[in-house]
DRENTIVEX-907455 format. One record per residue (C-alpha): x, y, z; residue number from 1; residue in three letters. Coordinates in pm, whole numbers, always signed. Example, Ala and Ser with C-alpha at 12.3 -4.5 7.8 and 13.67 -1.06 7.14 Angstrom:
(site (+1230, -450, +780), 1, "ALA")
(site (+1367, -106, +714), 2, "SER")
END
This chain:
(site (-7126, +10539, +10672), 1, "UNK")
(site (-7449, +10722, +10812), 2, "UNK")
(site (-7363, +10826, +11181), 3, "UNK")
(site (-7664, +10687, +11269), 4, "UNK")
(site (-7563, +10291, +11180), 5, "UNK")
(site (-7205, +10357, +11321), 6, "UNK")
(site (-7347, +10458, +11678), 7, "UNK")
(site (-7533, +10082, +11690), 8, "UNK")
(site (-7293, +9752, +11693), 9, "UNK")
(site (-7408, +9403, +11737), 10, "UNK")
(site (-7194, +9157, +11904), 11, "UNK")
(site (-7210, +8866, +11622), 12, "UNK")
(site (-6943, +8823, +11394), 13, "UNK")
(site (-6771, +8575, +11216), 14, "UNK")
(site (-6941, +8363, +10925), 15, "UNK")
(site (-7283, +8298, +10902), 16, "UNK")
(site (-7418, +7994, +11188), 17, "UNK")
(site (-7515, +7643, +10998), 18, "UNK")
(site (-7897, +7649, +11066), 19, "UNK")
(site (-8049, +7426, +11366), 20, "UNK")
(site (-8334, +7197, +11408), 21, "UNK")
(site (-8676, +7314, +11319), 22, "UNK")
(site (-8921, +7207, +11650), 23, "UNK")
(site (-9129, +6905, +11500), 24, "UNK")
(site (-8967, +6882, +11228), 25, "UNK")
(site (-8586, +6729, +11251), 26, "UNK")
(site (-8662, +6368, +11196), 27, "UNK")
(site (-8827, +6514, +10860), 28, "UNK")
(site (-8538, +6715, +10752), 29, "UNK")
(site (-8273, +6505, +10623), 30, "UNK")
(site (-8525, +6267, +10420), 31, "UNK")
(site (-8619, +6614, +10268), 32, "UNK")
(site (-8208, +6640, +10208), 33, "UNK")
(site (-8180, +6332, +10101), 34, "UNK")
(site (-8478, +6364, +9807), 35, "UNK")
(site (-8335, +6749, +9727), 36, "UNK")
(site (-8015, +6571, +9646), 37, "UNK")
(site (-8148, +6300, +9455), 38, "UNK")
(site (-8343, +6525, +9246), 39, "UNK")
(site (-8015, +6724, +9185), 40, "UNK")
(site (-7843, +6446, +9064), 41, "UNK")
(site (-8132, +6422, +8784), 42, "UNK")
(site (-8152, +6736, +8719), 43, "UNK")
(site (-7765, +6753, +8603), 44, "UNK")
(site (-7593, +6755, +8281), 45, "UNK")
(site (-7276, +6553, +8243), 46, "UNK")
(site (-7177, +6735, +7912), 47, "UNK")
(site (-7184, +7122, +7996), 48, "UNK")
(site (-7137, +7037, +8429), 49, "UNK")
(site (-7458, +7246, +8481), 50, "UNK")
(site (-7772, +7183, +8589), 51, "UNK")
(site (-8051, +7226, +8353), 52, "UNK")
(site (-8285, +7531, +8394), 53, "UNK")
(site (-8586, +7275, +8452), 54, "UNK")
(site (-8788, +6956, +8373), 55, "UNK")
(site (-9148, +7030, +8295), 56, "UNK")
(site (-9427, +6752, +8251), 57, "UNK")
(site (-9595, +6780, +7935), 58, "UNK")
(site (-9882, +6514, +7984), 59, "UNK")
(site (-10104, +6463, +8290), 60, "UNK")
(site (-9912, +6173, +8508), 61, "UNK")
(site (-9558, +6276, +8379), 62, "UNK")
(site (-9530, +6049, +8123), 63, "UNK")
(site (-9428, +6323, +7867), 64, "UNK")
(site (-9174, +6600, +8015), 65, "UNK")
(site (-9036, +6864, +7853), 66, "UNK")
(site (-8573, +6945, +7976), 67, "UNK")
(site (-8470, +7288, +7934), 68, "UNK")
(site (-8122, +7397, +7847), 69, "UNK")
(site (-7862, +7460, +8147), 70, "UNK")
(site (-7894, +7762, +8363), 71, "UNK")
(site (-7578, +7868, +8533), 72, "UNK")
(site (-7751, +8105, +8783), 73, "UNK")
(site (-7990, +7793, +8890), 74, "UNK")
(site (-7630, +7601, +8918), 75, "UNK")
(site (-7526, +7896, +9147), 76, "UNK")
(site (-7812, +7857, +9363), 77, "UNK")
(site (-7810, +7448, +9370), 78, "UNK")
(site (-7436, +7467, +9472), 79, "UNK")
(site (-7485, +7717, +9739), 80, "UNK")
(site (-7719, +7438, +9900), 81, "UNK")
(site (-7486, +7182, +9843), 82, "UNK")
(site (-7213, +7386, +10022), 83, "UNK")
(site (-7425, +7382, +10296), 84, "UNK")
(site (-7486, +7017, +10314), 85, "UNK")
(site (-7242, +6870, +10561), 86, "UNK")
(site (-7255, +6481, +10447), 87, "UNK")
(site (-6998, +6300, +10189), 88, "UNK")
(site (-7263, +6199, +9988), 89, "UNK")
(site (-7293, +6499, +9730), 90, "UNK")
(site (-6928, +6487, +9693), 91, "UNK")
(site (-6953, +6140, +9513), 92, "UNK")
(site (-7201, +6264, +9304), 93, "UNK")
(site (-7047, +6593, +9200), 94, "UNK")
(site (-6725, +6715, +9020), 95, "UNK")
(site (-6748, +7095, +9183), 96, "UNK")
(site (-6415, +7208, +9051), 97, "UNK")
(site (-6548, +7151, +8720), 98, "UNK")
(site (-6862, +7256, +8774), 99, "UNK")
(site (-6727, +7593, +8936), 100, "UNK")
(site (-6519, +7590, +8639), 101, "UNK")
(site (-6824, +7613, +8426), 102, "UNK")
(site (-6976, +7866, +8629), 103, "UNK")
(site (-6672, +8134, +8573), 104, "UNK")
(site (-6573, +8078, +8244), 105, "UNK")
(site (-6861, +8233, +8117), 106, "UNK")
(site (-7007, +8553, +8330), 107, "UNK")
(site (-7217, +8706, +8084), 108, "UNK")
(site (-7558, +8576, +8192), 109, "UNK")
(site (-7448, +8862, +8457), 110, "UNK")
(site (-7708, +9107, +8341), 111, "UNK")
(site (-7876, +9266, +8654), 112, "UNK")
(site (-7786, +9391, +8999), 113, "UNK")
(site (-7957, +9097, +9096), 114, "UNK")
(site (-7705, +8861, +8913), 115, "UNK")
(site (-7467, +9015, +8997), 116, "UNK")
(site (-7527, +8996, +9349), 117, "UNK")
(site (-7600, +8617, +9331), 118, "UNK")
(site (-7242, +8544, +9168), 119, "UNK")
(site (-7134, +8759, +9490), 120, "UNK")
(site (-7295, +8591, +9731), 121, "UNK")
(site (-7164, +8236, +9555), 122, "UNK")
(site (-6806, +8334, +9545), 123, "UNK")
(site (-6774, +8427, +9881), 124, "UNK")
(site (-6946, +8089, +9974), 125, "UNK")
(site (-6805, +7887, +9792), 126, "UNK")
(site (-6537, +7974, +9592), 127, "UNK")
(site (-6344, +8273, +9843), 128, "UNK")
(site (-6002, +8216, +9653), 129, "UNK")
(site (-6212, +8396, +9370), 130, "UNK")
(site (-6352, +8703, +9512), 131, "UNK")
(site (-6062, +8998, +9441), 132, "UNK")
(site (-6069, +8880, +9064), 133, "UNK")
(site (-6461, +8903, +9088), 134, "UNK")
(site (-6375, +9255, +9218), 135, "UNK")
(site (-6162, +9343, +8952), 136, "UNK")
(site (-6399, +9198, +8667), 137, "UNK")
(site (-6712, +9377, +8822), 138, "UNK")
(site (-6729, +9748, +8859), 139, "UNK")
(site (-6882, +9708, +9181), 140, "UNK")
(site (-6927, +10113, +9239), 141, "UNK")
(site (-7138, +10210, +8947), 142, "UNK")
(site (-7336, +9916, +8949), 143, "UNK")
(site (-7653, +10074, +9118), 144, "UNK")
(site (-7650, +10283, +8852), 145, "UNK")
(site (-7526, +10022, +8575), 146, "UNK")
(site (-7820, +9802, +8595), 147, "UNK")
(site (-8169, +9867, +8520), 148, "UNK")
(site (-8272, +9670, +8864), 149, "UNK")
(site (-8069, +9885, +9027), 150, "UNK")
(site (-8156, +10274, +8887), 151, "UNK")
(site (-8485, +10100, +8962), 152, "UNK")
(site (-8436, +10009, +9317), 153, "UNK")
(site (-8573, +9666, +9274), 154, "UNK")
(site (-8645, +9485, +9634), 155, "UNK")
(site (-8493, +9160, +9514), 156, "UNK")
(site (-8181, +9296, +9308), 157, "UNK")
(site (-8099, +9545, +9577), 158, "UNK")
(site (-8205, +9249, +9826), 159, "UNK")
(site (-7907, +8983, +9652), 160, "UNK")
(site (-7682, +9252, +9580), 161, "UNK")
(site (-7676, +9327, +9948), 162, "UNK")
(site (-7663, +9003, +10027), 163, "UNK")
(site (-7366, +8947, +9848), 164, "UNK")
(site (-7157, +9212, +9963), 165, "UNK")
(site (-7226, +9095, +10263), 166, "UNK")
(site (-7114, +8749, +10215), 167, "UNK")
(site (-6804, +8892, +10079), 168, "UNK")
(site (-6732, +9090, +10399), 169, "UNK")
(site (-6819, +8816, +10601), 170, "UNK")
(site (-6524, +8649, +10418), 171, "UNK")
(site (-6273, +8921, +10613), 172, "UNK")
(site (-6022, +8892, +10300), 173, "UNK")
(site (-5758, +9198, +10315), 174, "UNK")
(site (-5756, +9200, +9977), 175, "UNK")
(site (-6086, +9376, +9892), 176, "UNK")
(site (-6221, +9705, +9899), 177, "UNK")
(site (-6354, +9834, +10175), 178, "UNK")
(site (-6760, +9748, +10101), 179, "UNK")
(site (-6873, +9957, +10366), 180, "UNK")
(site (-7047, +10280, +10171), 181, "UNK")
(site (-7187, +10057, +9853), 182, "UNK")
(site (-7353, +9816, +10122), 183, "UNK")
(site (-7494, +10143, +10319), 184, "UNK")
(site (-7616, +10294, +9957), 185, "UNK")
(site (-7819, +9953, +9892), 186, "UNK")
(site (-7933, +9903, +10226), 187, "UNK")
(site (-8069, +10301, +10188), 188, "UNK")
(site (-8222, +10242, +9877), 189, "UNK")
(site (-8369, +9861, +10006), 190, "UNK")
(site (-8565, +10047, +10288), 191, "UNK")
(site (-8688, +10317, +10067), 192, "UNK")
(site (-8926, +10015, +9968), 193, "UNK")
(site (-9078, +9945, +10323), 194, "UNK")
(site (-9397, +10044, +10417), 195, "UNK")
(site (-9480, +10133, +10768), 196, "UNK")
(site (-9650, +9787, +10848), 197, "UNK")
(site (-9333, +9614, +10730), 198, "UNK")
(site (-9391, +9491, +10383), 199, "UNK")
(site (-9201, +9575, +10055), 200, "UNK")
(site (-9302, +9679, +9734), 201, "UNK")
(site (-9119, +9558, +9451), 202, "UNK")
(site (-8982, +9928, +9346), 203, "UNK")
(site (-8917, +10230, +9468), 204, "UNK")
(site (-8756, +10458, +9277), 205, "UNK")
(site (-8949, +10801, +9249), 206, "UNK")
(site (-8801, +10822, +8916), 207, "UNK")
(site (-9040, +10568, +8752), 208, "UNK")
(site (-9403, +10716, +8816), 209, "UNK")
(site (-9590, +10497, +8595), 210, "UNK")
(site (-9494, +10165, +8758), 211, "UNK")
(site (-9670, +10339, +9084), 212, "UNK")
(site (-9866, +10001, +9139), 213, "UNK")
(site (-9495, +9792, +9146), 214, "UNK")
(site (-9432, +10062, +9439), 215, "UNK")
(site (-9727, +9973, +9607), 216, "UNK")
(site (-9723, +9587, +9579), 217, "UNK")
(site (-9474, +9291, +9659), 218, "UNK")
(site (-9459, +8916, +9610), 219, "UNK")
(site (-9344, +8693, +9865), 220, "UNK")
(site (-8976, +8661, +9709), 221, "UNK")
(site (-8948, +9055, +9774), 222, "UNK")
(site (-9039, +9021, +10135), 223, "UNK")
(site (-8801, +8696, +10208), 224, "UNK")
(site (-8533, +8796, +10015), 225, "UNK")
(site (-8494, +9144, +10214), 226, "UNK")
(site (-8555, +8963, +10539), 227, "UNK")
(site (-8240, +8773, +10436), 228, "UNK")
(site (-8045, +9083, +10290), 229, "UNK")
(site (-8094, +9305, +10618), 230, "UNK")
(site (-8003, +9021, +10906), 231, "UNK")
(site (-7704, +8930, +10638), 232, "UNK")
(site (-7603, +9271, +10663), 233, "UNK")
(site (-7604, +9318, +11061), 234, "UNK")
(site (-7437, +9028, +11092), 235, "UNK")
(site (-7146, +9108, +10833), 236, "UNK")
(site (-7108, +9491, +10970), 237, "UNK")
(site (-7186, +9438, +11268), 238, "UNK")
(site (-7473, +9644, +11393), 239, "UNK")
(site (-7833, +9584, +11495), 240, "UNK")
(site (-8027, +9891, +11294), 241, "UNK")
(site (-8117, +9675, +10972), 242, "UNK")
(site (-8277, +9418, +11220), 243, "UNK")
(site (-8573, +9582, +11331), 244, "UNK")
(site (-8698, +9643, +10962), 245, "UNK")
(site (-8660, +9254, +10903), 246, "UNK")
(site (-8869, +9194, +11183), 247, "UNK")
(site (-9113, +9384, +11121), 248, "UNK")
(site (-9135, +9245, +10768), 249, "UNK")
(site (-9126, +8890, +10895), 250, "UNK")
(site (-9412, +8938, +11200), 251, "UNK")
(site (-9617, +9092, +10858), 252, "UNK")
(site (-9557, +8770, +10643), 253, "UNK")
(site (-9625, +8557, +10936), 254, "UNK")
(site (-9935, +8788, +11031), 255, "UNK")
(site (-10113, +8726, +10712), 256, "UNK")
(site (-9929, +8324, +10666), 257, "UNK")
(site (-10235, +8071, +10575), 258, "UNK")
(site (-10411, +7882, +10800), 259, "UNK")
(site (-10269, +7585, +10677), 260, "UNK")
(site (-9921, +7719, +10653), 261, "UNK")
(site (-9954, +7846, +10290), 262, "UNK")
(site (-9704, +8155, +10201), 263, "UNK")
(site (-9953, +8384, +9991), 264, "UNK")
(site (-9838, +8509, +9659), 265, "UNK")
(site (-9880, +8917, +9626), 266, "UNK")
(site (-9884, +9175, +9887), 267, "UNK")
(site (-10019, +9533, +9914), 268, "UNK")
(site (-9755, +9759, +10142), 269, "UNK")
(site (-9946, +10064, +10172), 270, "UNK")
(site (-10285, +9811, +10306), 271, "UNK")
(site (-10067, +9557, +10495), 272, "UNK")
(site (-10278, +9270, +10330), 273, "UNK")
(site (-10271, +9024, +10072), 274, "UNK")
(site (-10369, +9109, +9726), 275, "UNK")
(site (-10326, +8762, +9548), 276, "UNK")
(site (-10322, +8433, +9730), 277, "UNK")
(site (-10208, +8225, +9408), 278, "UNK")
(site (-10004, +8085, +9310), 279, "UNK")
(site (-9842, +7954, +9597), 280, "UNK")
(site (-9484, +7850, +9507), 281, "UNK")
(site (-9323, +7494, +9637), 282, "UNK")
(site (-8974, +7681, +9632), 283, "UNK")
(site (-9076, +7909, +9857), 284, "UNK")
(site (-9290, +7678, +10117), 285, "UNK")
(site (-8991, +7452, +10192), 286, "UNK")
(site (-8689, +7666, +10038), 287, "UNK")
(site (-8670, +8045, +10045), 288, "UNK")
(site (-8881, +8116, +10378), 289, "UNK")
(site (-8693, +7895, +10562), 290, "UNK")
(site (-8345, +8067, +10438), 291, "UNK")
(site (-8490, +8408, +10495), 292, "UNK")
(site (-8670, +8335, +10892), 293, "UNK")
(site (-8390, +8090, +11012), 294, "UNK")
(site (-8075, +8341, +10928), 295, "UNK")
(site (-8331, +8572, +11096), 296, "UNK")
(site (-8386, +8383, +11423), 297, "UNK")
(site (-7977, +8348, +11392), 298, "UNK")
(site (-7935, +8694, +11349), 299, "UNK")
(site (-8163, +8801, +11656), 300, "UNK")
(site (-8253, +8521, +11877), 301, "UNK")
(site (-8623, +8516, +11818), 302, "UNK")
(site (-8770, +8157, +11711), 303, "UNK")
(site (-8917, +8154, +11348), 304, "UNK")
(site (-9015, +7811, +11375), 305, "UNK")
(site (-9345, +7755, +11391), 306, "UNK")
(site (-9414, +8000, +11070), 307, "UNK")
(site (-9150, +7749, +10920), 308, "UNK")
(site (-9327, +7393, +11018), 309, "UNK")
(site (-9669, +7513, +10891), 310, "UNK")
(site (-9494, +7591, +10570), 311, "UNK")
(site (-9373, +7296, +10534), 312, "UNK")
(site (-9628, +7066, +10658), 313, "UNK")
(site (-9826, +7207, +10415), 314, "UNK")
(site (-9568, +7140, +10136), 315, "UNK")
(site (-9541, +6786, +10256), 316, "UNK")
(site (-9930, +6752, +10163), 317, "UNK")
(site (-9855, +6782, +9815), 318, "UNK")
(site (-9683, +6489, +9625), 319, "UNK")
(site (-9468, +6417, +9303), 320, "UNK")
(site (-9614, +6271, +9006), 321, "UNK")
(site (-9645, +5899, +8995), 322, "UNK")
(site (-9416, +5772, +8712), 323, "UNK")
(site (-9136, +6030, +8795), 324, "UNK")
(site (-8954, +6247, +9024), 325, "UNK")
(site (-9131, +6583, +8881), 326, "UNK")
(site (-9241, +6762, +9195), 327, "UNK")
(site (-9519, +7038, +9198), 328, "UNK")
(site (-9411, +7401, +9085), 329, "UNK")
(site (-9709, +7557, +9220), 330, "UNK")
(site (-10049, +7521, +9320), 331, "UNK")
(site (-10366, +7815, +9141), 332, "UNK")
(site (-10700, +7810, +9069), 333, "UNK")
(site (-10788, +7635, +8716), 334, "UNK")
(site (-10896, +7964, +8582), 335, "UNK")
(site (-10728, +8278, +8611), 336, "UNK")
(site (-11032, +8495, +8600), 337, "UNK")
(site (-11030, +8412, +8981), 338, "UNK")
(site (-10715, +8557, +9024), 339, "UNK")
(site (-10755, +8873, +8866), 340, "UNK")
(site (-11093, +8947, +9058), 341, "UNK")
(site (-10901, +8876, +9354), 342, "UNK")
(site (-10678, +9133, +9307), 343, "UNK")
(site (-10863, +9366, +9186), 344, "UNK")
(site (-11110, +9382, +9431), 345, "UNK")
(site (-10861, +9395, +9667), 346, "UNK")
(site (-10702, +9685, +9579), 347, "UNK")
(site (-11077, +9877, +9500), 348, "UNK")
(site (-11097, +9814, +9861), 349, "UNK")
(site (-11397, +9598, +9831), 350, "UNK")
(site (-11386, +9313, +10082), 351, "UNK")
(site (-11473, +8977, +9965), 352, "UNK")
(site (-11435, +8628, +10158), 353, "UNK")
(site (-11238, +8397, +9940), 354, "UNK")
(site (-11401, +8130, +9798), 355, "UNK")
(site (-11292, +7794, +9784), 356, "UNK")
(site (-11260, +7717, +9408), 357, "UNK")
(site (-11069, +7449, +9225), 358, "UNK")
(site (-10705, +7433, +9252), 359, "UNK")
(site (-10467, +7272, +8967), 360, "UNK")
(site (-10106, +7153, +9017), 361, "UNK")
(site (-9785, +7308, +8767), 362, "UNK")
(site (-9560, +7012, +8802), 363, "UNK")
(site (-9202, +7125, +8730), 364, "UNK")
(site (-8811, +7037, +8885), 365, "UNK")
(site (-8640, +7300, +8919), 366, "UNK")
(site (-8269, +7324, +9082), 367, "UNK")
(site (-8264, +7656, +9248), 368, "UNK")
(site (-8571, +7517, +9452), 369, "UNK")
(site (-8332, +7237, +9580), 370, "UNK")
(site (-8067, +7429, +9619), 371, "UNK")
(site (-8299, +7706, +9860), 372, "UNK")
(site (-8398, +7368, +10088), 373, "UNK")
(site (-8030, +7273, +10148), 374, "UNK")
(site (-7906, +7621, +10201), 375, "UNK")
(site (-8201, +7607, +10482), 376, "UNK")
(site (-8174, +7262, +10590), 377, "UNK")
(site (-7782, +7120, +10448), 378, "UNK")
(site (-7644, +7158, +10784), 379, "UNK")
(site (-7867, +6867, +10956), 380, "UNK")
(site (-7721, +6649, +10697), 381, "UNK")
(site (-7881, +6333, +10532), 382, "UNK")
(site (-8034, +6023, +10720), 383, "UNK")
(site (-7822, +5810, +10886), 384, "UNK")
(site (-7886, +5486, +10652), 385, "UNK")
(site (-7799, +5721, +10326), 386, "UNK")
(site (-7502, +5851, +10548), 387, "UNK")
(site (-7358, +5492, +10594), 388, "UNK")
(site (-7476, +5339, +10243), 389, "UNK")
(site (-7311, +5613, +10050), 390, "UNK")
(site (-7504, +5733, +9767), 391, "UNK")
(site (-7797, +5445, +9884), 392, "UNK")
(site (-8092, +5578, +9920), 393, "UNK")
(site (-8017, +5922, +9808), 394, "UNK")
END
């Protein structure tokens, strides 16, 4: 371990905090529980105890939708949210030890750093009794060099992967090895990706020189994803260096948020501006930002909340479709020309005020998107009339 990181120690430790109210916002919250586990209960298959990948509508109004096959690393994500809720409710609707069943039986969707990380991060969450097998499975040591994310120094795979060694730490089991070096390497390689303003591209290594522009630019998932990897980290090893790059990554995101509350789409670290506003992602408005800022605020005390109730105010504007319980996917401009110029003038430096132009809605139910809003919001429960009724209302 760098002498650098050993000198610093922060005086949290223990597992991560349950997440607290949001300031104008908590009556909201567990309706916004209660429809993220309604929409999980659609979303699951009986016969192979997954959840399907997605549900897509086909026609304009719904009428027509299109159900993908399962997806066990969406399942992963959905059941770290329902981990986190703290009402009965999901356990009447859910056979976990079958559906963690179905999760390990079959690891070999485990194809990146990234996935690998995920399963991680799960295990230790979830399903602890599991984690020295997952050790002995995995070859945890070569794996930054294993996976193609990882020779690559991908922000999000090195992001998850840091994540879940973390998690795993967090877990203080005697029986694994000591973490402590691989969790250093990643965090290394993570900041390698920073600019100076704060914000991430989404590679770094100097070994690929033609993906120079993936170096330069980020989307929003490689921001909030490292904001959650580096206050994971000083909470599970206990020291306070990773924190001040996750805050300055988080004042950068908040800097350039939407007037409205809308979390912008592409990001240019070496300009410390957005490059692309669109599309704006519903799983990130009221899912992954409020993961990322909350275990921030957790982690160092400073309030995230405001950045968080725009966000989702301005989700809240946006509805479902009327015949079913598809919710929107994202929100772009009808034509992608738009987009393009965007960026591209951007980047040429040219300055350009947006213009307002015509937005169309993706609808699409996804699970990981549920499962992001629970891990945020699980711990303030469900209302109290779903609470009492059982599974009513929910």
């Amino acid at each position: 371990m760098s002498p650098d990181i050993r000198r610093k120690s922060a005086s949290g430790n223990g597992a991560p905090r349950q997440s607290g109210t949001v300031d104008g916002l908590a009556a909201q919250i567990p309706a916004l529980n209660a429809m993220a586990l309604r929409t999980l209960r659609d979303l699951f298959s009986e016969k192979d105890k997954l959840f399907l990948r997605s549900v897509t509508s086909v026609t304009l109004g719904g009428s027509e939708v299109l159900r993908e096959e399962t997806s066990a690393k969406r399942t992963i994500i959905a059941l770290l949210g329902l981990h986190r809720l703290s009402d009965s409710a999901k356990n009447r609707m859910f056979d976990f030890r079958a559906m963690h069943e179905a999760v390990f039986c079959d690891t070999r969707w485990v194809m990146s750093l990234q996935d690998l990380g995920l399963l991680t991060w799960f295990t230790a969450e979830c399903a602890p009794e599991r984690l020295a097998r997952l050790f002995k499975e995995f070859d945890f040591d070569a794996a930054l060099e294993k996976y193609p994310d990882g020779r690559q120094a991908h922000t999000i795979g090195l992001a998850w992967f840091l994540a879940g060694i973390s998690h795993a730490r967090l877990n203080n089991s005697a029986r694994l090895p000591d973490l402590t070096d691989l969790a250093v390497d990643a965090y290394h390689l993570l900041l390698e990706n920073q600019g100076n303003g704060g914000l991430f591209g989404q590679m770094g290594s100097p070994r690929w020189y033609q993906w120079d522009l993936y170096r330069r630019l980020g989307n929003f998932g490689d921001q909030i994803y490292a904001i959650y990897a580096l206050a994971t980290f000083a909470r599970a090893f206990q020291i306070e260096e990773p924190l001040a790059p996750a805050l300055s990554c988080a004042h950068a995101i908040h800097a350039l948020q939407g007037e409205k509350g809308e979390w912008w789409f592409l990001y240019d670290k070496k300009r410390d501006r957005v490059v692309n506003r669109y599309p704006i992602l519903s799983w990130q408005q009221n899912g992954t930002a409020p993961v990322g800022l909350l275990a921030l605020s957790e982690a160092t005390g400073q309030s995230f909340h405001e950045p968080i109730r725009k966000g989702l105010s301005w989700s809240a504007a946006e509805s479902g479709t009327p015949d079913t319980n598809l919710v929107w996917d994202s929100v772009q401009p009808k034509t992608k020309t738009s987009q393009y110029w965007e960026a591209a003038l951007s980047l040429l430096d040219i300055s350009r005020t947006p213009k307002q132009e015509p937005l169309c809605v993706y609808y699409e139910t996804r699970p990981d998107h549920f499962g992001w809003m629970l891990y945020a919001f699980g711990g303030m429960g469900l209302p109290a009339k779903a609470v009492a009724g059982g599974t009513a209302g929910v």
